[in-house]
N, C-alpha and C positions, 0 to 999 in steps of 0.2 A: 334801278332795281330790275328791269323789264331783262338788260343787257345781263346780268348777275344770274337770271334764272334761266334764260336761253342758254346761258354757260356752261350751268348746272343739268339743263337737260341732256344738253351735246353728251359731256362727257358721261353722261347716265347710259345712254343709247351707245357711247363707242365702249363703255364698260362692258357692257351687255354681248355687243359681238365680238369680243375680243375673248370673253367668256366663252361665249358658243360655241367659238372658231375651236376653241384648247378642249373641248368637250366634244368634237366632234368624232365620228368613230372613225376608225383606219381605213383605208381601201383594203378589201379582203381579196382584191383581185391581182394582186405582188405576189408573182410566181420564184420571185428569188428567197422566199424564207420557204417556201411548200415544203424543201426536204427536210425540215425542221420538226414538221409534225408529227404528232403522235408519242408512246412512250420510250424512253431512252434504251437504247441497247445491251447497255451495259448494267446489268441491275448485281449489288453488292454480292457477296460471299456467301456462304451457308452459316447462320449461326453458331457461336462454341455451343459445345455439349450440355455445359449443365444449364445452358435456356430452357432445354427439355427436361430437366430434372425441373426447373423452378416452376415452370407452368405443369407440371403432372402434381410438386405439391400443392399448387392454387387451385387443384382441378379436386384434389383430395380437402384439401380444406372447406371449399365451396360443397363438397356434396355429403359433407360431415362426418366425414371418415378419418379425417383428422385429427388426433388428439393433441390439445395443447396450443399454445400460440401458430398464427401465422409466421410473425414477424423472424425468431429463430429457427425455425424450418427452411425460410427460405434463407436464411446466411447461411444454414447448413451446406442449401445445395447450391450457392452461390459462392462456395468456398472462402470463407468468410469466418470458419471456426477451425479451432484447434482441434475438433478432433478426425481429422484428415479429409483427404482429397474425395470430393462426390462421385459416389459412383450411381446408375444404375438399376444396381442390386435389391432382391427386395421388392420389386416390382411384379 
């Protein structure tokens, strides 16, 4: 039994550093990833148009100037309805 639990200890204590070792933090002193840092250079495109229509009518809706649903207003300017292309206009 004495032999069973020395066993059980061992592997308890190589669990534990084996743990540790996979927990431990990086060298921060690796000069080969440094030009890595910081935000990416390339940052995406300019939004389409009617982005700005749909947040001017959430801006309209939120400050209660909006009459009527959210939800159709902005399909409207998200070009989403039949009754033509968002402009704009009206603003």
């Amino acid at each position: 039994m004495t032999l069973a639990r020395s066993l059980l200890a061992t592997l308890a204590v190589l669990t534990l550093f084996v743990g540790a070792g996979a927990a431990a933090p990086v060298d921060s002193t690796d000069q080969s990833s440094a030009g890595d840092a910081g935000p990416p250079s390339d940052l995406p495109g300019p939004v389409p148009d009617f982005v700005e229509n749909v947040l001017y009518t959430i801006g309209q809706f939120v400050d209660g100037v909006l009459e009527g649903a959210l939800g159709p207003a902005v399909s409207d300017d998200a070009g989403q309805s039949t009754s033509g292309p968002p402009t704009a206009a009206g603003r």
